[in-house]
N, C-alpha and C positions, 0 to 999 in steps of 0.2 A: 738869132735867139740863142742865148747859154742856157744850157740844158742842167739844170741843178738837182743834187741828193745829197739832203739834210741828212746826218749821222748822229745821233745821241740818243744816252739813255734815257735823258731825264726833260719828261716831257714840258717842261714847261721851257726850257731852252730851244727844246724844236718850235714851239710857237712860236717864239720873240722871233728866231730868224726867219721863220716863213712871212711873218707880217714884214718884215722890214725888205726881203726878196718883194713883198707884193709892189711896194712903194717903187720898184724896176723896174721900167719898161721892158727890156732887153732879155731878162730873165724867165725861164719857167721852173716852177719847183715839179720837180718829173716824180720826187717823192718824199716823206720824210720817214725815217727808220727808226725804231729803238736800239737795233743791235748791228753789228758787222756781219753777223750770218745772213741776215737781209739783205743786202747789198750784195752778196758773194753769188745769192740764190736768184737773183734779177738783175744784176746789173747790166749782161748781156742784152736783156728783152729794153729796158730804161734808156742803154746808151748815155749816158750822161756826161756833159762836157769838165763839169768842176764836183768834188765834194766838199761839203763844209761838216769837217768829219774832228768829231771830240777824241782826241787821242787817249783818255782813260776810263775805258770799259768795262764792265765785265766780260768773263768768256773769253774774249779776244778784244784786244787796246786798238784803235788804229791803226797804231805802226805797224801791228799784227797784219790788218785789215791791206795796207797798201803794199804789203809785199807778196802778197797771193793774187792782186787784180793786174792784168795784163797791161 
């Protein structure tokens, strides 16, 4: 099972990919986020195998986002 965490702001794009992860067997959505602080704050406890993370944020962008996670 790929352990999944949805990244974006803007919630109607976390919807469309949660529905179309659901249509995956193989997949679980472990969570879906509005912001990169989320992810920073749980991604330890989540474990997550992939992120489907929107590179233009506020706050902090992605690219911001995948240079502080281990």
């Amino acid at each position: 099972m790929l352990r999944c965490v949805i990244v974006d702001d803007e919630p109607l794009a976390r919807r469309g990919l949660a529905l179309r992860l659901q249509a995956i067997g193989q997949v679980q959505l472990v969570a879906s986020c509005a912001s990169a602080q989320e992810v920073l704050t749980h991604q330890a406890e989540w474990q997550p195998d992939c992120l489907l993370l929107d590179i233009d944020m506020p706050r902090m962008s992605g690219l911001q986002l995948m240079q502080r996670l281990p």
